[in-house]
N, C-alpha and C positions, 0 to 999 in steps of 0.2 A: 557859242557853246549852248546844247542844248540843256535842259533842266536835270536830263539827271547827271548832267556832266557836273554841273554845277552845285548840286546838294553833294553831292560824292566828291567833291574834290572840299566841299564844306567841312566834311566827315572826316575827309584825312586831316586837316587844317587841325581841327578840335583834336582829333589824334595826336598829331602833334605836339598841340599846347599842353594837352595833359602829361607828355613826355618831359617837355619842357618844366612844367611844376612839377614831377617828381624827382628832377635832377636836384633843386634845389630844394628838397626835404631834406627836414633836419630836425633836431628836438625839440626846438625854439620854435617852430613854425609847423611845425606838423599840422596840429587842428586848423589851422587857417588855410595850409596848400590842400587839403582831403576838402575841405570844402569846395576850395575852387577847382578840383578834381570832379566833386558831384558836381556839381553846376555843367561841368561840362563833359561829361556822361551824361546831365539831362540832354543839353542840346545834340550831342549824338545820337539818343533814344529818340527822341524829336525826327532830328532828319530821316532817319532810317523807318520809322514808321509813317512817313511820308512817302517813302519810295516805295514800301510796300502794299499801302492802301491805294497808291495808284499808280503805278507800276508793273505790281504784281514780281518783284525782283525776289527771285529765291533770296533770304538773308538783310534783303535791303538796300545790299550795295553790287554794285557790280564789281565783276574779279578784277582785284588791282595789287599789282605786286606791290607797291609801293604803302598802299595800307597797309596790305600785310606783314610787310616788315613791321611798319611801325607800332601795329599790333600786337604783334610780339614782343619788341622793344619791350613796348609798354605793359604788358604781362614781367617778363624778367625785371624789368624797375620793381614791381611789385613784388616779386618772390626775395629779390634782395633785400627791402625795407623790412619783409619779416622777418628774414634771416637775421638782419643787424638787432632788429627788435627781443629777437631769438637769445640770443649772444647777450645783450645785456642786459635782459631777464634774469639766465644764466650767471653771471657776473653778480649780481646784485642779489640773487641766492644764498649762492656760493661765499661772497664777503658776509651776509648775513651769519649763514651758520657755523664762521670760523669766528666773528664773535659771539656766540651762543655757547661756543666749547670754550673761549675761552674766558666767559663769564663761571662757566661750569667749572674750569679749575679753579677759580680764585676762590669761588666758593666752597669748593676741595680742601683749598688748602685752609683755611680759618677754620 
């Protein structure tokens, strides 16, 4: 394989892995998998500015269907996790200001 098969196929690998640690996010471990999330965003910023500085590759990586998917993937993991994050914000609102009114009645009523 030649070099940039091999940082490009590094690239999708890291892609991967970071797919892989956001399947297993959870509330419990959130701060810990976002780091090992950044950690390996650097190393894909890494490869990819390797390809570009001497390569000269539009983008950094060459067109691969298979990044792309996981890409993607890995985008949608992420609109989900804010979604849920969304949601029980919402939740935790929401039970807040039903006891706020119902502090409000009891105070009503004395």
């Amino acid at each position: 394989m030649d070099e940039i098969s091999v940082r490009s196929n590094k690239i999708e690998n890291y892609v991967l892995m970071v797919s892989n640690e956001l399947e297993s996010v959870d509330l419990n471990n959130f701060d810990e998998k976002i780091d090992n999330i950044n950690d390996l965003i650097e190393k894909i910023n890494i490869e990819r500015e390797f390809l570009i500085a001497n390569y000269s590759i539009k983008g950094g990586v060459p067109k691969c269907d298979g990044l792309h998917r996981a890409v993607k993937h890995v985008i949608s993991q992420f609109d989900n996790i804010i979604e849920r994050k969304k949601e029980l914000t919402q939740n935790i609102i929401t039970e807040l200001n039903k006891l706020a009114n119902k502090k409000k009645l009891i105070n009503y009523q004395r």
